[in-house]
Structure formats: structure tokens, C-alpha cells
C-alpha positions in Angstrom: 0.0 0.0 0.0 1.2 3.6 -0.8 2.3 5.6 1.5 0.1 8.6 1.2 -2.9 6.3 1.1 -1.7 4.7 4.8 -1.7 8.7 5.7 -4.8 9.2 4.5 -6.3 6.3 6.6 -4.6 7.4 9.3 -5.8 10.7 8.8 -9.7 9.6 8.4 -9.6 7.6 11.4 -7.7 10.3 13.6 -11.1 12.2 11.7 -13.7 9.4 12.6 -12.2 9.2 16.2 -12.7 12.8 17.0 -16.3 12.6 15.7 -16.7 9.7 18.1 -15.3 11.7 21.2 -17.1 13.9 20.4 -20.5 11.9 20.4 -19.4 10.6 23.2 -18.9 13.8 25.1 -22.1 15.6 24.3 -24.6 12.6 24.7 -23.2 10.4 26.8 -21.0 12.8 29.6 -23.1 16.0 28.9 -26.7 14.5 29.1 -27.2 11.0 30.1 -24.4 10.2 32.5 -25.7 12.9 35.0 -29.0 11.2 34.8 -27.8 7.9 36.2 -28.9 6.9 39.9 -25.9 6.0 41.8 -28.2 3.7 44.1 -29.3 1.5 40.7 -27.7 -1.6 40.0 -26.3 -0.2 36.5 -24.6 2.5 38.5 -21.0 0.4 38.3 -21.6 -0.6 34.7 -22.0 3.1 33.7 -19.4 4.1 35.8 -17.0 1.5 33.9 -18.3 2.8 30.5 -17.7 6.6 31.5 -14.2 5.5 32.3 -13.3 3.3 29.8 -15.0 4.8 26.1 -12.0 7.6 26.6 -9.5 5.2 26.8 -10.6 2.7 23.9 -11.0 6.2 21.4 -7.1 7.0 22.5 -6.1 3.0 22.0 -7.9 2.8 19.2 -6.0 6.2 17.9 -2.5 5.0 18.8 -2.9 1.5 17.2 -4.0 2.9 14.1 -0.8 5.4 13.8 1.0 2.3 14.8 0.2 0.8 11.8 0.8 3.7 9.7 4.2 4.3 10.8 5.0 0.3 11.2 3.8 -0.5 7.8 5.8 1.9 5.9 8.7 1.2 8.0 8.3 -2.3 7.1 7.7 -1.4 3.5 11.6 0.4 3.0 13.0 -2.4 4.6 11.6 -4.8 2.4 12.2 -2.3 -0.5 15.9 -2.0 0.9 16.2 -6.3 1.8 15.4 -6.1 -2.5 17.5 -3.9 -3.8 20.4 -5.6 -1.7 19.3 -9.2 -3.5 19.8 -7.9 -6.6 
């Protein structure tokens, strides 16, 4: 894959991520966390899922430029490992 089109994925998930934060912020933090009864027995379960939907966005952000960087690194040394064969 090219180079510029790994960027561009990169760069539409990095896009697609904010969008999803940003979801996340004005639904669930803004209206309907507030509205949760601490007494109720979902009180733990929304607890957990205000706590961890931050943390999968930013996991799910640094895997993906993972991948970006590691695949074209990975791409020049295989380009490099051929040029030496020949």
C-alpha cells in the first residue's frame, strides 16, 4: 500500500475518532451520565463505560498510527532487503 494512502487512513480515522469523542462527550458525559442513579444496580456498569470509552478512542488512535508508521517502516526495509538481492 502507498504511502500517502496509509496517511490518508490514518488521517480519516484520527477524523472518525474525534467525531466519536465527540459523540461521546455531548450525549453520553453531557446529558445522560448525570441522569444515572448512583443507588441502581447499572450504576458500576455506567461508571465503567464513563471511564473506559475515553480510553478505547485513545487506544484505538495509537494503534491505528501504529500501523501507519509500522507499515511503511516495514515497506523500506523490504524495498531496501530487495535492492540488496539484486
Amino acid at each position: 500500500m502507498a504511502t500517502w494512502r496509509r496517511f490518508g487512513i490514518g488521517l480519516f480515522f484520527t477524523l472518525a475518532l474525534m467525531v466519536g469523542g465527540l459523540i461521546y462527550n455531548r450525549v453520553w458525559a453531557d446529558l445522560l451520565f448525570p441522569m444515572v442513579d448512583t443507588s441502581s444496580r447499572w450504576a458500576t456498569a455506567a461508571v465503567w463505560a464513563d471511564r473506559l470509552v475515553p480510553l478505547i478512542l485513545v487506544m484505538l488512535l495509537l494503534a491505528t498510527w501504529a500501523w501507519v508508521i509500522g507499515a511503511g517502516v516495514q515497506e523500506e526495509r523490504g524495498v531496501d532487503r530487495r535492492r540488496r538481492v539484486r
